[in-house]
C-alpha positions in Angstrom: -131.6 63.6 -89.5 -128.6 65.9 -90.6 -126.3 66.3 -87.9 -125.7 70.2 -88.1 -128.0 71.3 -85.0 -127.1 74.9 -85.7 -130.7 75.6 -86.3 -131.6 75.5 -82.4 -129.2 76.8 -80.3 -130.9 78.8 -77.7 -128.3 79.4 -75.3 -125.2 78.3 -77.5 -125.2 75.0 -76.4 -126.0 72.5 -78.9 -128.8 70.6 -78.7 -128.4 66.6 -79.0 -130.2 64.6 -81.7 -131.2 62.4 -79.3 -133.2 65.4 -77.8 -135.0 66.6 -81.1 -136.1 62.9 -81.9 -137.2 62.8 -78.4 -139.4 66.0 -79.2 -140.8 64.6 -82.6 -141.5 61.5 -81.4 -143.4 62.6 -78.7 -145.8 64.2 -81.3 -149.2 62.2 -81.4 -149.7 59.0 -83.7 -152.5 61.1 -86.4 -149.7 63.7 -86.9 -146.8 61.1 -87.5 -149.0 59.1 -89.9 -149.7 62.5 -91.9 -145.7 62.7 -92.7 -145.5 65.8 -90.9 -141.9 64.9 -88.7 -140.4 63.4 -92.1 -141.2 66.7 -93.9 -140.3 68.6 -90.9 -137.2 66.2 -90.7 -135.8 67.1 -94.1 -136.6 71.2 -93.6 -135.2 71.6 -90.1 -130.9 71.6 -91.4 -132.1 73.8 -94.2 -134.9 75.8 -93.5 -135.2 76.1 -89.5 -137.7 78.6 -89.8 -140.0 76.9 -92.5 -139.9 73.8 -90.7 -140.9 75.3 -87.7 -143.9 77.5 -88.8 -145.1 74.2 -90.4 -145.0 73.0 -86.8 -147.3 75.6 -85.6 -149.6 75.3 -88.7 -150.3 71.3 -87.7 -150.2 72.7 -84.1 -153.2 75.1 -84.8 -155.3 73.2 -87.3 -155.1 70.3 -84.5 -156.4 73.0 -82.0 -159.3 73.4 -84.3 -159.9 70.3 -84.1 -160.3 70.0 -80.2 -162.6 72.9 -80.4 -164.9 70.9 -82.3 -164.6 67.8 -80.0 -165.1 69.6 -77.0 -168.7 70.3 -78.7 -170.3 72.9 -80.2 -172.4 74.0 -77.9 -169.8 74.6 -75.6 -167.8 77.1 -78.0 -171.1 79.2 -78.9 -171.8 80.1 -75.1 -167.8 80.7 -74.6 -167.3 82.6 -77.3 -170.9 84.5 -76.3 -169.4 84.9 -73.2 -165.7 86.3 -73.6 -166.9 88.4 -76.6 -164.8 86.5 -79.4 -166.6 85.8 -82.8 -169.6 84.8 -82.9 -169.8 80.3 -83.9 -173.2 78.6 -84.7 -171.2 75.8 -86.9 -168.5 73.7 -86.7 -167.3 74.8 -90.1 -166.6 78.7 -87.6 -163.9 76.9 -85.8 -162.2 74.7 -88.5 -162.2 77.0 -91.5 -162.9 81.0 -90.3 -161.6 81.9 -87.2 -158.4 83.7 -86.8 -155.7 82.3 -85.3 -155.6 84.9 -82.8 -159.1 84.0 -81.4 -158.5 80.1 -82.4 -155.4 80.4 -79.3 -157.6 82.8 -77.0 -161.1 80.4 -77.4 -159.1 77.2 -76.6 -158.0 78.6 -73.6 -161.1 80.0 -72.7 -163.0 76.8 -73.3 -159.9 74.6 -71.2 -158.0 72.8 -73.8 -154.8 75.8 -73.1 -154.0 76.6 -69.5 -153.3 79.9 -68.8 -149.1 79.6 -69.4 -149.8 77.6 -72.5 -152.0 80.5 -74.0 -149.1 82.8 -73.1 -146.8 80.5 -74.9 -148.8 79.7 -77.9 -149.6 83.8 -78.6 -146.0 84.5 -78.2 -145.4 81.5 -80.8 -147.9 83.6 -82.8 -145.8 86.9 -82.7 -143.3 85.1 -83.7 -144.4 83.5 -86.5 -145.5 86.7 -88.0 -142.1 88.6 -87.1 -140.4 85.5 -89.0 -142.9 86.1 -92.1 -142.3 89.7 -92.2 -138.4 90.3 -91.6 -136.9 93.5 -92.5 -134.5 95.6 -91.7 -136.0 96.3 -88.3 -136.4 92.7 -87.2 -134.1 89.9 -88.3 -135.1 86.4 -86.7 -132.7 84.3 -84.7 -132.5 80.4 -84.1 -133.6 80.9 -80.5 -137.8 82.0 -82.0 -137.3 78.9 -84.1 -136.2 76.7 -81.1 -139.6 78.1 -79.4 -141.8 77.2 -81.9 -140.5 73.8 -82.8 -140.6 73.0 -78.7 -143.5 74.7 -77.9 -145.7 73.6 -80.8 -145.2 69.5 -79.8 -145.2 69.9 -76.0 -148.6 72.1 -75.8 -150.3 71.1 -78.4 -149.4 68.2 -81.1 -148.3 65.9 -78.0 -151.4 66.4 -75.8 -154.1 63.8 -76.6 -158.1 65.9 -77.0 -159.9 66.2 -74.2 -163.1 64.5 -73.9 -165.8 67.1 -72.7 -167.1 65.3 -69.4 -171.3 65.5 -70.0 -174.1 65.9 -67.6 -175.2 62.7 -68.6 -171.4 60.8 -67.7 -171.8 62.0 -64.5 -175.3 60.9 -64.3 -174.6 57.3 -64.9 -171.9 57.1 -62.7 -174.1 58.5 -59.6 -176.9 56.5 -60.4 -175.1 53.0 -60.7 -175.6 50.3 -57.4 -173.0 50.8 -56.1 -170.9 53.4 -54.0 -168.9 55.3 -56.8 -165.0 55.4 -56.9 -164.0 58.7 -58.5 -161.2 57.6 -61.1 -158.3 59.9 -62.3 -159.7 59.7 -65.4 -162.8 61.3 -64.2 -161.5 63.8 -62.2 -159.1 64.8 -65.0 -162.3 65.6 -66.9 -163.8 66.8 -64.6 -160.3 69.6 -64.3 -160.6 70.6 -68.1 -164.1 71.2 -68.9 -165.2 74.2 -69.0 -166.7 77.0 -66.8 -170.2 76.2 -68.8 -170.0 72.6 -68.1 -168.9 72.6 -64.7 -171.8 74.3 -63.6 -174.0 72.3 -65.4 -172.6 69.2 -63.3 -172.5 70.9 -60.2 -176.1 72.0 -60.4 -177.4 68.4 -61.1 -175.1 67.0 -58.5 -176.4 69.3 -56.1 -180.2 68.9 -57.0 -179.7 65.0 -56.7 -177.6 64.8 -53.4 -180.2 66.9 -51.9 -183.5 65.5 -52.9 -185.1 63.0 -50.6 -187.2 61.5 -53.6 -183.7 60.0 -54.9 -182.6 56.6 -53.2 -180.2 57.2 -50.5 -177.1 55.5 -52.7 -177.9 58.4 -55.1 -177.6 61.3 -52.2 -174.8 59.8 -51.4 -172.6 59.3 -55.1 -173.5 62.9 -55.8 -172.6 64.3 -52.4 -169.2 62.5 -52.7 -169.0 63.3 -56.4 -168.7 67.3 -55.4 -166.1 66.9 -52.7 -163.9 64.7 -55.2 -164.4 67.9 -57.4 -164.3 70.7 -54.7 -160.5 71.6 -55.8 -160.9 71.6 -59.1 -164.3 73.7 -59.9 -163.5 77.3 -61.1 -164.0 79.7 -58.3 -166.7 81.2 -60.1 -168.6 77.9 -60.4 -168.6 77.7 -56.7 -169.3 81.5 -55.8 -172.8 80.9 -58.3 -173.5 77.7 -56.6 -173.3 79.5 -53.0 -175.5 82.4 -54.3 -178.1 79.8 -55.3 -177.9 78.1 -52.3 -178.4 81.4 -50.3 -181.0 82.4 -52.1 -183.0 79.6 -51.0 -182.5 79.9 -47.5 -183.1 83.8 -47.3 -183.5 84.7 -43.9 -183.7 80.7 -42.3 -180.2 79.8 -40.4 -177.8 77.7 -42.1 -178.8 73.8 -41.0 -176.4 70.7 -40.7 -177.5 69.4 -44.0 -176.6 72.1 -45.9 -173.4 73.1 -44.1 -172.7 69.8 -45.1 -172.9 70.6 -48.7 -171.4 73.8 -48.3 -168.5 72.6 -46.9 -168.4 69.6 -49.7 -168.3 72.0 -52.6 -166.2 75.0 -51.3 -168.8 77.2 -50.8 -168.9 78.0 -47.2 -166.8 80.9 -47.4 -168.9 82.9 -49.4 -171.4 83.1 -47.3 -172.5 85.9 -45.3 -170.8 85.6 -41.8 -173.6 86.6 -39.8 -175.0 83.2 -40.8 -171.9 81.5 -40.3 -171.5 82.7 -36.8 -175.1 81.7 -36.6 -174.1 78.5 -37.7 -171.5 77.9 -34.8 -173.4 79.7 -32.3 -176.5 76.5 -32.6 -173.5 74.1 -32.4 -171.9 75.3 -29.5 -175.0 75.0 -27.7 -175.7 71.2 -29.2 -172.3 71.0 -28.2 -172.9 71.5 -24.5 -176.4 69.5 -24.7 -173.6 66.8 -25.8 -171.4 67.1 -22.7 -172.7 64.2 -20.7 -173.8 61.9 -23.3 -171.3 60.0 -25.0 -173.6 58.8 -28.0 -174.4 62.3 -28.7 -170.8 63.4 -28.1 -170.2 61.1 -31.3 -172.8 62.2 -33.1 -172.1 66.2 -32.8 -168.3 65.8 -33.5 -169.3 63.6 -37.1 -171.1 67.1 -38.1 -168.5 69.7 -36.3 -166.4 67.2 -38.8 -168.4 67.4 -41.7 -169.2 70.7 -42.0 -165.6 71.9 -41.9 -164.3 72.1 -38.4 -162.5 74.7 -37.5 -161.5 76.0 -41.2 -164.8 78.2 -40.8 -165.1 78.6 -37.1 -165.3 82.1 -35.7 -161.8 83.0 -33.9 -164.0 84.0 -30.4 -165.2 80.3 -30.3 -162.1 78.3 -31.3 -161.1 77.7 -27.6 -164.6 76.9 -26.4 -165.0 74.2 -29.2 -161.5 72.8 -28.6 -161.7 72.6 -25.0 -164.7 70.2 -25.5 -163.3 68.1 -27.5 -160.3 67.8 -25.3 -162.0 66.8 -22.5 -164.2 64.4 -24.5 -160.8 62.8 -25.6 -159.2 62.6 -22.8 -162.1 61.0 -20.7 -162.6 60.8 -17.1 -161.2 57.8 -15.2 -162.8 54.4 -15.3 -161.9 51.2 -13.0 -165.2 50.4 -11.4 -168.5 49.1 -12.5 -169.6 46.5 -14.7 -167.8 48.1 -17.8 -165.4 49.8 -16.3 -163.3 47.2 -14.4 -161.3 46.7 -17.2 -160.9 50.1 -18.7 -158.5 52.7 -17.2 -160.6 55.5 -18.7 -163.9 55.8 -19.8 -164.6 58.4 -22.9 -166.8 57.9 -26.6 -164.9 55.0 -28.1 -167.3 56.9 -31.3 -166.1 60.3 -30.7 -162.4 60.1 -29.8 -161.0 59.0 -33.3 -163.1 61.7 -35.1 -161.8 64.5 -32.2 -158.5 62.9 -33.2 -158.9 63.6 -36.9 -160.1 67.0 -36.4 -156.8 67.7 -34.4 -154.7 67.2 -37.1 -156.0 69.6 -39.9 -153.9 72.3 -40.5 -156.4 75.4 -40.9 -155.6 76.6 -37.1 -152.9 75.5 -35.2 -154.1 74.1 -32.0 -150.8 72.8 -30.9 -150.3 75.8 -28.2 -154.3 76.3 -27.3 -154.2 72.3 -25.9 -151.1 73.0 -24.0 -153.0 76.1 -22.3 -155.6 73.6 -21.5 -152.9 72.2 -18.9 -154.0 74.9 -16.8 -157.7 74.8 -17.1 -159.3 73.7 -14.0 -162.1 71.4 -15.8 -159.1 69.9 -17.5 -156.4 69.7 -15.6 -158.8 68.1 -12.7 -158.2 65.0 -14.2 -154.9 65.4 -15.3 -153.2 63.5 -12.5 -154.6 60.3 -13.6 -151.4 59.0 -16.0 -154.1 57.0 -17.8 -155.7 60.1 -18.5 -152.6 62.3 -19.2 -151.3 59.7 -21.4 -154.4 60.6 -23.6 -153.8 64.0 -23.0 -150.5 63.8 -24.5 -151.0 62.0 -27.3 -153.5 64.6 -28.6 -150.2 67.0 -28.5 -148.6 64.2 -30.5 -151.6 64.4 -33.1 -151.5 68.4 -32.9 -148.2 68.4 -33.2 -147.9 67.0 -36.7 -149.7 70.2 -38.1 -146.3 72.1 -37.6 
């Protein structure tokens, strides 16, 4: 390559040659066996501007091309959808649609995230000022510099994304075997489309909650949707809630499906009448619990699994948390058959779950267990050091949410 780097100068500091190789080099393998950097090599010292829109032309026909890999039927029902042209073939996407729509369907469909759309339809303007200058617009080396860099790094650099299916995800839930949600997957899973994700999450749903299915199969679909929860489009989840409210019209919200509520995401957008409902049935499950350390395990696994405290109602934060501390903490032990060798006695099956619950960071519990110093239920047993040892450590596990 010529060494006069004139041509992209964006803030009058030269760039090294070592940085535009860097650039075309990081271009995919199809583009570089197509001759594109060796032609865009020998325009860039003469003709900046040339070599650059040529950039954005291999940028855009390679968008067309991830359109028609994500699938067809996936750019008909976006394209329905956000009111762009109409596609029924994939002859639409490679040979008649504008660029304008091209840039505004890829990011509709996922391929573009939102500040690469921005990016690519300012690349656009550009292009067109730099086909059109005139007295009232004369391009400078900084719109070339824009396209050349943003051309590779959003587009001819990015590999095409392979539309996760319904029936990918089927085969992985059905296997033997507990599932182990790869990067891979999840990545997927991130870029496809609105369309697809709700196809996924409706089967997933369906099969985590119908009893016909083997249990393994509940299971790999139940986990399936919390290892997506963070990465389904809020609209996905808000239609996924609706459905599921729908079908328990006026019944209260059960463990089960607070369960999958809380898996999904959807638990917030439900109507808080039943989620006070919701609390109210486990505070009194909670107080069935008090004396029972096997069921003191088991209620603290669902106060777990349905979300904690991230959907608990403010009034009953205290009354919840005062339970668990005193089923951590314990009462003391030292006589009996079991006890002669344990200082305290307390659910060896609740404690680390209490302990876990502690330390998420949706309320900050820190200062409502310190009150609890003062409680008389609590701080009955307080003089015990066995007991306030336990007491403390649960400000130690607290403490690490500040």
């Amino acid at each position: 390559m010529s060494e006069n780097y004139e041509i992209i100068k964006p803030d009058g500091q030269e760039i090294s040659k070592t940085s535009i190789s860097g650039l075309l080099n990081s271009i995919r393998p199809v583009w570089r066996g197509k001759g594109l950097i060796k032609r865009v090599e020998r325009l860039l010292p003469i003709d900046p501007s040339s070599a650059c829109q040529r950039l954005l032309n291999a940028a855009i026909f390679d968008l067309r091309e991830k359109v028609v890999i994500m699938g067809l039927d996936i750019a008909k029902e976006v394209a329905k959808n956000y009111k762009l042209p109409p596609i029924e073939k994939d002859e639409d996407i490679l040979e008649n649609y504008s660029t304008f729509n091209l840039i505004d369907l890829s990011y509709r469909i996922g391929i573009l995230r939102r500040p690469e759309w921005r990016r690519l339809q300012r690349c656009y303007d550009i292009r067109k000022d730099l086909e059109h200058e005139d007295n009232e617009y004369e391009a400078v080396l900084e719109d070339s510099f824009y396209i050349f860099k943003s051309s590779i790094e959003i587009v001819l650099s990015q590999d095409p994304i392979e539309t996760l299916k319904v029936t990918d995800v089927k085969q992985i839930v059905v296997e033997p075997q507990r599932i182990t949600a790869t990067e891979e997957l999840l990545q997927d899973y991130d870029h496809a489309p609105e369309l697809r994700q709700r196809e996924i999450q409706d089967f997933l749903i369906s099969n985590a909650t119908d009893k016909d299915q083997p249990e393994l199969v509940n299971e790999n679909a139940f986990e399936l949707l919390r290892h997506f929860r963070t990465l389904t489009k809020t609209t996905v989840i808000i239609e996924s809630a609706k459905k599921i409210e729908n079908r328990l019209g006026r019944n209260p919200i059960d463990f089960n499906t607070a369960f999958l509520c809380h898996a999904i995401g959807a638990t917030p957008y439900f109507k808080s009448t039943k989620i006070v409902d919701l609390y109210s049935f486990l505070e009194k499950r909670f107080k069935k619990s008090n004396s029972d350390w096997g069921e003191q395990s088991e209620i603290t696994k669902v106060f777990h699994d349905l979300g904690h405290f991230l959907y608990c109602p403010a009034n009953k934060i205290d009354t919840f948390l005062k339970y668990l501390v005193s089923w951590y903490i314990g009462t003391p032990g030292g006589y009996g058959d079991w006890g002669r060798d344990r200082a305290v006695f307390y659910s060896n099956g609740a404690a680390p779950i209490i302990s876990r619950i502690l330390q998420f960071k949706e309320v900050n519990v820190y200062e409502r267990i310190e009150k609890l110093r003062e409680d008389k239920d609590i701080a009955y047993y307080l003089d015990n050091r066995h007991i306030l040892n336990r007491f403390e450590t649960l400000l130690d596990y607290a403490d690490r949410n500040e």
